[in-house]
C-alpha positions in Angstrom: 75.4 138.2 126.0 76.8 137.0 122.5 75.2 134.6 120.7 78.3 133.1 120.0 79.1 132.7 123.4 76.3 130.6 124.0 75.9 128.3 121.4 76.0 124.6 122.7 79.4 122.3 121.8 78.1 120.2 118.7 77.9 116.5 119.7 81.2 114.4 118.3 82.0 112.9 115.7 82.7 109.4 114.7 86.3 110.4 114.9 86.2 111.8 118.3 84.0 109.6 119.7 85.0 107.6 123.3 84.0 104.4 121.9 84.8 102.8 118.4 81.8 102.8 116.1 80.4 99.4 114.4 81.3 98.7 110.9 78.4 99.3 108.6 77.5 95.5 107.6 77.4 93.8 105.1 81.1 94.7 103.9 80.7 94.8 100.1 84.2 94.4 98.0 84.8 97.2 95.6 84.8 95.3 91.7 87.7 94.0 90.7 89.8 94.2 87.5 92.3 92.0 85.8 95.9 92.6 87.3 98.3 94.0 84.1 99.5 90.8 82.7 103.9 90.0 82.0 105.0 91.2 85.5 107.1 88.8 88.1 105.0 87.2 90.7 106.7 88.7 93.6 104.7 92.0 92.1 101.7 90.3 92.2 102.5 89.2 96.1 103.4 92.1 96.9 100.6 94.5 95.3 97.8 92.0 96.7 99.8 92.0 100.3 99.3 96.1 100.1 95.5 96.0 98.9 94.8 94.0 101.4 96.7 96.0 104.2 95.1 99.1 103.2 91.4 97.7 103.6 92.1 96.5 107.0 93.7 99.9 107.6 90.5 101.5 106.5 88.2 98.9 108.3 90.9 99.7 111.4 90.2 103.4 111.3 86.5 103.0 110.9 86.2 101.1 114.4 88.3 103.9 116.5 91.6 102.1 116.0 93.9 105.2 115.2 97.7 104.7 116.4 100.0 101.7 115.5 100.3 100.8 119.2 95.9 99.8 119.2 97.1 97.8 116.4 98.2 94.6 117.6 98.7 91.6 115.8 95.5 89.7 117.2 93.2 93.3 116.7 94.1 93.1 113.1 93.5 89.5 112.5 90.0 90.0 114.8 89.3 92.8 112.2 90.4 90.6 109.4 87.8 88.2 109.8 84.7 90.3 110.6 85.9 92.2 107.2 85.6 88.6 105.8 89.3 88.6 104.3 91.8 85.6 105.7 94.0 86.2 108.2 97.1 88.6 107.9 100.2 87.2 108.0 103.0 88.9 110.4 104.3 91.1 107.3 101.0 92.4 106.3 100.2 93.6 110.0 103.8 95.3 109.6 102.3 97.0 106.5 99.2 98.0 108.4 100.9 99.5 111.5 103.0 101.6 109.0 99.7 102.8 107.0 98.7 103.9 110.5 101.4 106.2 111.4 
């Protein structure tokens, strides 16, 4: 017989694991620099609103949360504060649900 027709199936990954894996604690927050100075504040708003989507995106997909519909509102907001971020509001949990898809 083959070799290759015996070799064992490797053991998943965090990806296709069956149950979500546990965030690697303490979350540290990547260093920050200055935001570009002269723009309209609804910029500022609204870049801030995505930077913070995208890390609860990230921290999402990390614990085996991988289609919009796992996403609801009160998942998010749960992820939000073992993340240590403040609560989403409704629009920002819109924003992550779209980064999921």
């Amino acid at each position: 017989m083959p070799a290759a027709a015996v070799k064992p199936k490797p053991l998943p990954t965090q990806s296709t694991a069956r149950r979500p894996v546990q965030l690697d604690l303490p979350y540290a927050p990547v260093l920050k620099q200055p935001l570009p100075a002269g723009r309209p504040r609804e910029w500022y708003v609204t870049h801030n609103r995505r930077l913070k989507a995208l890390r609860l995106t990230i921290a999402l997909l990390d614990l085996g949360v991988h289609r919009p519909a796992q996403a609801r509102d009160e998942t998010i907001r749960s992820t939000a504060q073992l993340i240590g971020v403040r609560p989403p509001s409704d629009t920002t949990c819109r924003m992550v649900r779209a980064l999921l898809r």
